[in-house]
Structure formats: C-alpha cells, structure tokens
C-alpha positions as CSV (number, residue, x, y, z in Angstrom):
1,X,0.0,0.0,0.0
2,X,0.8,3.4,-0.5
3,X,2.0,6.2,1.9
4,X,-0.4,8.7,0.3
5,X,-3.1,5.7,1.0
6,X,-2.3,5.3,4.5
7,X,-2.0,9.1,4.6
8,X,-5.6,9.7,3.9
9,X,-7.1,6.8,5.9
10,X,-4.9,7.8,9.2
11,X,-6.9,11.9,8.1
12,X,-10.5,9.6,7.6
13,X,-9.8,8.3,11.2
14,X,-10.7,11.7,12.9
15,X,-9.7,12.2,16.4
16,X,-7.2,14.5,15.7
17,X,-3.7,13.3,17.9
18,X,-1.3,15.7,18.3
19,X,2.3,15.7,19.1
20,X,1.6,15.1,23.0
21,X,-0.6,12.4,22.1
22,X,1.7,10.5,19.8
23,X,4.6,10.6,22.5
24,X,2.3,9.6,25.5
25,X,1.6,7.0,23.6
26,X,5.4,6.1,22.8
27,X,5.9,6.3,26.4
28,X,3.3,4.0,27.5
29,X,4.3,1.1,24.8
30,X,7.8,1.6,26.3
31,X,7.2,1.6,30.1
32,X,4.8,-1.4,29.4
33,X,5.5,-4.6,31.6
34,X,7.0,-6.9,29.1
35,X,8.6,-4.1,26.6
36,X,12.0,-5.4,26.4
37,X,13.2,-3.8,29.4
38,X,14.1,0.3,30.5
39,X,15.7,1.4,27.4
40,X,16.4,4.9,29.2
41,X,18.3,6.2,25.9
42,X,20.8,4.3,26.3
43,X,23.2,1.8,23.9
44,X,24.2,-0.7,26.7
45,X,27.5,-1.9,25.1
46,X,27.6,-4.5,27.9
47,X,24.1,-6.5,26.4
48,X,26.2,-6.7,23.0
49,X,28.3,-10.0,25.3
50,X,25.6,-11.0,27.3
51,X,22.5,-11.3,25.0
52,X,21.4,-14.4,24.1
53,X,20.6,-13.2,20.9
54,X,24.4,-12.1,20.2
55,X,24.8,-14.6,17.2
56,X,21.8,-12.5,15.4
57,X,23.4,-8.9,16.1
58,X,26.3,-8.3,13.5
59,X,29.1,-6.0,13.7
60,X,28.2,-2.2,13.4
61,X,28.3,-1.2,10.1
62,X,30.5,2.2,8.7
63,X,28.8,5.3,9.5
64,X,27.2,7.2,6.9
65,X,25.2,10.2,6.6
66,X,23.1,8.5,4.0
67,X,21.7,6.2,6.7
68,X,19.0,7.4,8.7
69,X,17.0,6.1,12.0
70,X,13.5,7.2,12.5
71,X,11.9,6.8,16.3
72,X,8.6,5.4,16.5
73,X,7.1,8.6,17.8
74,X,8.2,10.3,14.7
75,X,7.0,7.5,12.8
76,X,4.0,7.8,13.6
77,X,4.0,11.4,13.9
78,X,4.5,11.5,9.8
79,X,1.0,9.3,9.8
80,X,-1.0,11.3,11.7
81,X,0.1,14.8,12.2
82,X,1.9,15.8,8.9
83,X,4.1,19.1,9.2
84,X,7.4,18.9,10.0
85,X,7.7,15.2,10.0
86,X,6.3,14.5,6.7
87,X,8.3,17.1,5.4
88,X,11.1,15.3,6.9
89,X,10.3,11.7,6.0
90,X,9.5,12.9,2.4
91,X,12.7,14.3,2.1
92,X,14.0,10.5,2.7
93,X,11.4,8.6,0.5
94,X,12.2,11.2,-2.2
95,X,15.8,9.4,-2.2
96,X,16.1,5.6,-3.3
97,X,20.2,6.5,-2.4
98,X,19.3,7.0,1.1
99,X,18.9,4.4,3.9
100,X,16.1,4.0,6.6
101,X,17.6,1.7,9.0
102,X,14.9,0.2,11.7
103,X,15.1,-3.0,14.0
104,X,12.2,-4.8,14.5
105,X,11.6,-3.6,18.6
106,X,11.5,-0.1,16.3
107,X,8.8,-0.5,14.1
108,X,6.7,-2.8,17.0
109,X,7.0,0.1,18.8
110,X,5.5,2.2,16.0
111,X,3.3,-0.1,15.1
112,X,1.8,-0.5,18.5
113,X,1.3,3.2,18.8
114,X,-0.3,3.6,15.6
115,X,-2.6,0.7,16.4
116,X,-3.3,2.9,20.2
117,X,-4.0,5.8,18.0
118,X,-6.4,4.1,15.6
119,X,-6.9,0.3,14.4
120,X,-5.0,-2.5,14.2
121,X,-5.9,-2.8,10.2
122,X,-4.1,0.6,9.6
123,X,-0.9,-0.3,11.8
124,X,-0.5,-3.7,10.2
125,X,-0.9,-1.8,6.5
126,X,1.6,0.8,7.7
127,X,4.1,-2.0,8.9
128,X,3.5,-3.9,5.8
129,X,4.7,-0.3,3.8
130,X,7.6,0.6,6.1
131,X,9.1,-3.2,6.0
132,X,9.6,-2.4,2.5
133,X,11.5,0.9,2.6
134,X,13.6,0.1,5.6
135,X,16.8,-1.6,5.7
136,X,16.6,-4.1,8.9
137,X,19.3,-3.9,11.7
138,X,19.5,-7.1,14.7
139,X,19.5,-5.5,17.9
140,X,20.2,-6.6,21.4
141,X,17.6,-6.6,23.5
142,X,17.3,-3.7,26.0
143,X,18.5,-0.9,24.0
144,X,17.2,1.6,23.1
145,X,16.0,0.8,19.4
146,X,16.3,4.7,17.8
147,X,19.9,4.6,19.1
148,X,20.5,0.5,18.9
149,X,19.1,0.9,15.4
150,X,21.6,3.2,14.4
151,X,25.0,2.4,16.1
152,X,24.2,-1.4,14.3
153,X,22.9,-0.2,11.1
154,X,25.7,2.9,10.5
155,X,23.3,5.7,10.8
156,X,24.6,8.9,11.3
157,X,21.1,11.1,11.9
158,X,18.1,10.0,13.9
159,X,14.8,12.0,14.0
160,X,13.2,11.8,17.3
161,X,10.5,13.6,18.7
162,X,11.6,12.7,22.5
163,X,13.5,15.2,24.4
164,X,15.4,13.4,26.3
165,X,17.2,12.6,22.7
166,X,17.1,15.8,21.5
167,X,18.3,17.8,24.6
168,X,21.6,19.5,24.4
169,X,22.6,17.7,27.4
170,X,22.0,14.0,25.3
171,X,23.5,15.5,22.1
172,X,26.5,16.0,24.4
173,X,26.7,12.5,26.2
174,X,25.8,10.6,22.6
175,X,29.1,12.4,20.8
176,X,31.4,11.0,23.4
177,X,30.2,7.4,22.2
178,X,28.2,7.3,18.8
179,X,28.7,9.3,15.3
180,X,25.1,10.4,15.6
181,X,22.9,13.8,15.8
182,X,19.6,13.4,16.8
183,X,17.2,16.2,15.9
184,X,13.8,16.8,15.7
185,X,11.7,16.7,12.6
186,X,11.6,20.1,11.8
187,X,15.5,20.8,12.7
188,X,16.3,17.3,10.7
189,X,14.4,18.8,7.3
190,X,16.3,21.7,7.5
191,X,19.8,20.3,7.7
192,X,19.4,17.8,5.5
193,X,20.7,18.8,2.2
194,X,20.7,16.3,-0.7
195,X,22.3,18.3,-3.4
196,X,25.4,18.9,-0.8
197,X,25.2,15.0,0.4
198,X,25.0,13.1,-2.8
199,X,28.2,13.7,-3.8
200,X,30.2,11.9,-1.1
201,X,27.4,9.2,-0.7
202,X,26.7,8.5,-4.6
203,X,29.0,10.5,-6.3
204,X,28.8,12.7,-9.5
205,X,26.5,15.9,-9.7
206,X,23.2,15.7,-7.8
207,X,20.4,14.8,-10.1
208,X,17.3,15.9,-7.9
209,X,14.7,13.6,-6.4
210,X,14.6,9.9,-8.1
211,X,11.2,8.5,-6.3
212,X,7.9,9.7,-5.2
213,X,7.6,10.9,-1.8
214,X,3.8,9.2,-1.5
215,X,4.2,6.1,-3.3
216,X,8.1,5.3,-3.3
217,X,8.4,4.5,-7.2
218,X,10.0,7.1,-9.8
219,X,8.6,9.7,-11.0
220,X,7.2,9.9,-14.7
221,X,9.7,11.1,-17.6
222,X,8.8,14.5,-18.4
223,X,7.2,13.4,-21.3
224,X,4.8,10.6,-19.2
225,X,3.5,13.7,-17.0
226,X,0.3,14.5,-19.2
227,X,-0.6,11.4,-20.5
C-alpha cells in the first residue's frame, strides 16, 4: 500500500492526535511490563556479550550520513500529524540512495502506537509499507532501538520527537560514544541537504529527487507527465 493511501485513511480516522498524544503513547508502549526492558536512551555496550541473541546482532556497520534512524514517535507522527515530520520523511522517501535503518523492537513500537491511535488494520498496513523501505538492523535486546538501530545499522542522523534525545545535554553524552545527531523533525528537514550529500554518498553531480515521496516509485519522464 501506498503512503499517500495510509495518509488519507490515518486523516479519515478523525480524532485528531497531536504531538503530545503521539509521544504519550510512545511512552506507554515503552514503560509497558514486558517491553523489552528500561531502554532509558541508552546503547548498553555490555548486552552486545551478554545477550542471548548475540549470534543475530552483526558487527556495526560504517557510518554514513546517507543512513538514517527514525523513532517510532516520529513515525508515527509523519501518519497522523503531517508538518514537519512529513516534510522530513518525504525528504527520505524522495531518495532511493538514502537508507532508513529500523530494528524490528522499532517498528513494533510504532506499530503499537499507531494501532493505540487508531486500528490495528491501519498499523499492520503501515508495517507492511515501512518493512519495504527500511533496511533491517538485529539488535540486542534492551537498548534503546532509535539509538540501537543506528550504532548497528551505520546511521549517522536520527529523528526523534523525544526530548530526552534531543536535549543539548543528550546531544553532548551521545558524541562521546556514537557518530550520531539526533534532531527533531523540523530541525532534521532543515539540515538535511541532498544536493550537498549526494556527492560523497553517490557521487557525481546531484540529479534531484529519483522517487515519489507518496508512493516510493520514480517519478514519470517529463514526457509521461500529461498522458
């Protein structure tokens, strides 16, 4: 399915969420007996020996500014509330040389809010949509999955809507350890510069936007637009 489907059946829904709503909801799939423990933003390096799941969880991969993480809450935030993190999101489905890197604990988390913020048929359509534009990363279990997701998967950016991420006191604490900035919606669209980026990450003179934002394909030759 489409994003530009699932765009206009999360507006259908009504109810209106708003930015508070989406992260209560985050915070409450999170805090949730049974959620994979207290993530508490941080990458615990010392899970990466004692997991069980260790033989699943490769070796990081080389950081690159290309590769992006998106948190749940902005997620689902692009679904339901539009603005700055559609604009944001569109900037990366606009891109087929750009990565969205996601674990699985990442997109159950969105899922799960999505399905708290309408119906369980939209949030399995939406996962069934995002599984096919993200790039999977093993995690271990525990971590926080924005910042698990991209320390595995090589991500340099994450968008986040949570504060606690986004603080200048985090930003500060996650430099000592991880090549990542992680910014909100509206400060990640503003940054993010694709004409300046595609030159180290593809190479050669930046051609402009190869896929549609709404339904990931390319868009028509000039001379398909009017037929």
């Amino acid at each position: 399915m489409a994003f530009a489907d699932l765009f206009e059946r999360a507006a259908a829904l009504g109810g209106d969420p708003d930015e508070t709503d989406v992260r209560r909801a985050l915070d409450d799939v999170r805090s949730a007996p049974g959620a994979g423990g207290d993530h508490g933003g941080e990458v615990d390096s010392a899970s990466d020996e004692a997991s069980d799941d260790e033989s699943a969880v490769a070796d990081p991969l080389d950081p690159s500014p290309a590769r992006v993480v998106v948190d749940a809450d902005a997620l689902a935030a692009d679904l339901f509330l539009g603005g700055d993190a559609r604009e944001a999101l569109d900037a990366l489905r606009s891109h087929a040389w750009t990565t969205l890197v996601a674990s699985d604990p990442l997109l159950d988390d969105a899922e799960a809010v999505i399905g708290s913020l309408s119906d369980a048929d939209l949030a399995a359509d939406w996962r069934a949509a995002v599984e096919e534009w993200r790039e999977p990363v093993a995690q271990p279990a525990g971590d926080h999955p924005a910042l698990a997701s991209a320390y595995r998967g090589g991500a340099m950016q994450v968008v986040s809507l949570d504060p606690s991420l986004t603080g200048p006191r985090a930003a500060a604490g996650l430099r000592d350890r991880l090549p990542v900035s992680v910014r909100e919606p509206r400060a990640f669209a503003t940054v993010f510069d694709p004409a300046k980026l595609y030159p180290d990450a593809v190479g050669g003179e930046y051609p402009g936007p190869d896929r549609d934002p709404r339904t990931m394909a390319p868009p028509p030759a000039d001379g398909d637009q009017h037929r």
